[in-house]
PLY file of the C-alpha trace (Angstrom):
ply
format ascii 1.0
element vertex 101
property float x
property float y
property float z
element edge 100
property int vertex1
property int vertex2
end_header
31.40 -43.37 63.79
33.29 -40.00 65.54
31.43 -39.23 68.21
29.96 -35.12 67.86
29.01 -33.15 71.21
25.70 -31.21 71.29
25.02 -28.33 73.15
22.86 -30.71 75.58
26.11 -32.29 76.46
25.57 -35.81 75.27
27.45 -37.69 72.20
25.06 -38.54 68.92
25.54 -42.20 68.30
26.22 -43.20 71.54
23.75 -45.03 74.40
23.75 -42.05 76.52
21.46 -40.00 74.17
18.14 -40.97 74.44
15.90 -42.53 71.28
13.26 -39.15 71.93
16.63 -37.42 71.63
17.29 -39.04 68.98
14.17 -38.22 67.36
14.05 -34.61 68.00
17.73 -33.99 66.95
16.47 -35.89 63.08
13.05 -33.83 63.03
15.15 -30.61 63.93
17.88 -31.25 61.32
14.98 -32.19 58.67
12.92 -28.50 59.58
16.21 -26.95 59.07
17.10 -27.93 55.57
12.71 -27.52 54.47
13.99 -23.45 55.69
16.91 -23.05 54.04
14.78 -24.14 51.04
12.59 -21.32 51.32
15.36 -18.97 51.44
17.21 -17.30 47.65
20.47 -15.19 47.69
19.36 -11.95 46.19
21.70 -10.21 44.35
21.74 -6.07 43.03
24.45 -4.94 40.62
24.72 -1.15 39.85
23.55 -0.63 43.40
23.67 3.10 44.58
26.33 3.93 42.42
28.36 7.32 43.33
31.90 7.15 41.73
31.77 3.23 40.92
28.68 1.02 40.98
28.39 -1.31 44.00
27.12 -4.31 45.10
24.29 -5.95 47.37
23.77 -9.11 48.71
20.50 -10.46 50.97
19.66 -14.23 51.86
15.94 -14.20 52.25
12.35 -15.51 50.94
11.33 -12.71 49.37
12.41 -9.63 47.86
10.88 -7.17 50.49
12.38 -9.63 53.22
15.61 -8.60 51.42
15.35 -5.67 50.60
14.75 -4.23 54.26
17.40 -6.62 55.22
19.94 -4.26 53.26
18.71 -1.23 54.58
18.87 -2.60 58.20
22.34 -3.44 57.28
23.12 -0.05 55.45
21.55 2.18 57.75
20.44 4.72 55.51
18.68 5.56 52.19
18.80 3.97 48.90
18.93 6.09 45.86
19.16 3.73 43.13
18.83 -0.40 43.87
19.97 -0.78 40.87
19.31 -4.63 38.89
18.50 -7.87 41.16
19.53 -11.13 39.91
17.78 -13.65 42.03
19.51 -16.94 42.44
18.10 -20.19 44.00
19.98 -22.19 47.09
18.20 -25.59 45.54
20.90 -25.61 42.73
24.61 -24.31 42.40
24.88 -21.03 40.72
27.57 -18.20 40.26
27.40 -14.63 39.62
30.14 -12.32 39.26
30.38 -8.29 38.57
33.24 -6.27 36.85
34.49 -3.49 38.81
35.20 -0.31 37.28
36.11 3.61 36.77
0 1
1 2
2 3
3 4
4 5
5 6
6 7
7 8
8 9
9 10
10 11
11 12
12 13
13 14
14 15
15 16
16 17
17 18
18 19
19 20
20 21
21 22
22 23
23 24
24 25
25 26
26 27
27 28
28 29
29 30
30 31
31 32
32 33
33 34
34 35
35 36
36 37
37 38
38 39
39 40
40 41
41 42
42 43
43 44
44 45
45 46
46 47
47 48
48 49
49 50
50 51
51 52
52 53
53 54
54 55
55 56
56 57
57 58
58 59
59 60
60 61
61 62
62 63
63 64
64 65
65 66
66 67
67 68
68 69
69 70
70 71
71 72
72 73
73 74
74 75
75 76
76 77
77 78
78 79
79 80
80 81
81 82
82 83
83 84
84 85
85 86
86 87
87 88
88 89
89 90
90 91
91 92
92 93
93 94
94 95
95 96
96 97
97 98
98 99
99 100
């Protein structure tokens, strides 16, 4: 087994980590992967068109979550949102959008 280093300095798999460790590192790992879960990739096409349409992206658990996430990001006003396609992390999935003019 390659030995990784941790931010705490010590090497997973060897004798210098400690079994509580150990532990924590697994229990941490497992709480990460029950979050990302929770968490869909939402998706609006035909967002706030002007000359073209354009596109929005938001990884969140809901669709207000995402949805103030973009305008955090955009930094100002949304006139049209456009459609959402909400897609699932639990399961591959692809979306693509034609550009256009």
């Amino acid at each position: 087994m390659k030995n990784t280093k941790f931010k705490f300095g010590k090497k997973f798999g060897d004798d210098e980590m400690g079994t509580d460790e150990k532990t924590r590192f697994i229990k941490n790992m497992k709480h990460n992967e029950r979050e990302m879960r929770k968490l869909k990739l939402f998706v609006w096409t035909d967002f706030d068109p002007d000359y073209t349409c354009g596109l929005a992206v938001a990884l969140a658990e809901t669709e207000e979550e995402a949805r103030k996430l973009v305008l955090k990001k955009r930094g100002y006003g949304i006139s049209n949102w456009g459609k959402l396609h909400i897609l699932p992390l639990s399961k591959k999935c692809a979306f693509s959008e034609s550009g256009g003019g």
